[in-house]
N, C-alpha and C positions, 0 to 999 in steps of 0.2 A: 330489213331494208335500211340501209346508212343513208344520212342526210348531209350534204354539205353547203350551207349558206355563205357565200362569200358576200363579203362588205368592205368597202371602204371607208364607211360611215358617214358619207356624204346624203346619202337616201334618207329626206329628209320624211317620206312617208315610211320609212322601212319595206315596202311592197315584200321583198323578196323573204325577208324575216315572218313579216304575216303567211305568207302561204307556207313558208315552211312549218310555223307553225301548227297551220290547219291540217298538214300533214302529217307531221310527225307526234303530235298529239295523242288522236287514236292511232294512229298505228305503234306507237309507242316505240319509233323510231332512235336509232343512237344518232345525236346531230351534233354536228361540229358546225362554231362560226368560224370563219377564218374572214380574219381581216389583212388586207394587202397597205401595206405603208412603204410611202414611195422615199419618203424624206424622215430620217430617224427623229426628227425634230419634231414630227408630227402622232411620234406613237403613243402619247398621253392621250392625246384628245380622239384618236383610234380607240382606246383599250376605253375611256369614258363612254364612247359612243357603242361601242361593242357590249360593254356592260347593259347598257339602256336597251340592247335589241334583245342581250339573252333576259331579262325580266321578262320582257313578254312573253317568249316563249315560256317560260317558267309559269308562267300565268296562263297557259294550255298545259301544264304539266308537261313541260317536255324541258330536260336539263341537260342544257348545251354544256358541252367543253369548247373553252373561247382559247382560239391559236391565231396569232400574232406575226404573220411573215414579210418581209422585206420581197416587192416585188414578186413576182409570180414565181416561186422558188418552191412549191409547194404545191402537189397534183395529191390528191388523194383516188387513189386510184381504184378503190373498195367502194366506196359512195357509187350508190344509185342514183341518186337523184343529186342535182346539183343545180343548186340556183344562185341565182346575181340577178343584178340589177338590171341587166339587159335581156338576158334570157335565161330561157328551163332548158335541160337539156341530160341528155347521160352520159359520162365523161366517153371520151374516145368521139364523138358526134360532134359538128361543128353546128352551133348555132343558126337556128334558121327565123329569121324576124318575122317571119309569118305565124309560124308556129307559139311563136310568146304565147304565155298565158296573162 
C-alpha cells in the first residue's frame, strides 16, 4: 500500500504526517510527502518544513521520499491512501468532511 502525504507546511500540528505515520510505519508502507507551493518564493521554507515532517516519520521508521510541486500539478495516482490536511480519502473519491479522521 502506497502512501501519499500532501503538505503545504502550514499544519502547524502536522496532523496529516502523524497519521501517516502510524500508518505507514507498520505496515511498512512506500510514502511520499508532496509539498504544494503556490509562490516560488516560498519553496525554501516548504522544503525546511517538509524536511521537519519527514523526521518524524523517520522516527516511525518510515522514509519518506519528499517531492516538491508548484500548484496541484501532481496526482499520484498509485497511492492508496492519501491524506492532507483536510481530509483521508482514496484518490479518484471526493472528500467527504464527515468522514475525516
Amino acid at each position: 500500500m502506497r502512501i501519499l502525504i500532501c503538505s503545504d507546511g502550514t499544519d502547524p500540528a502536522d496532523n496529516p504526517t502523524r497519521l501517516g505515520g502510524l500508518i505507514a510505519g507498520p505496515c511498512h508502507s512506500p510514502t511520499t510527502l508532496l509539498g504544494i507551493v503556490e509562490n516560488p518564493t516560498q519553496e525554501a521554507a516548504l522544503r525546511t518544513a517538509l524536511e521537519t515532517e519527514a523526521n518524524m516519520l523517520r522516527q516511525k521508521e518510515v522514509s519518506p521520499e519528499i517531492v516538491v510541486r508548484a500548484g496541484l500539478d501532481l496526482v499520484d495516482r498509485e497511492a492508496e491512501i492519501v491524506l492532507s490536511a483536510g481530509w483521508l480519502t482514496q484518490p479518484g473519491q471526493s472528500p467527504n468532511l464527515n468522514e475525516c479522521l
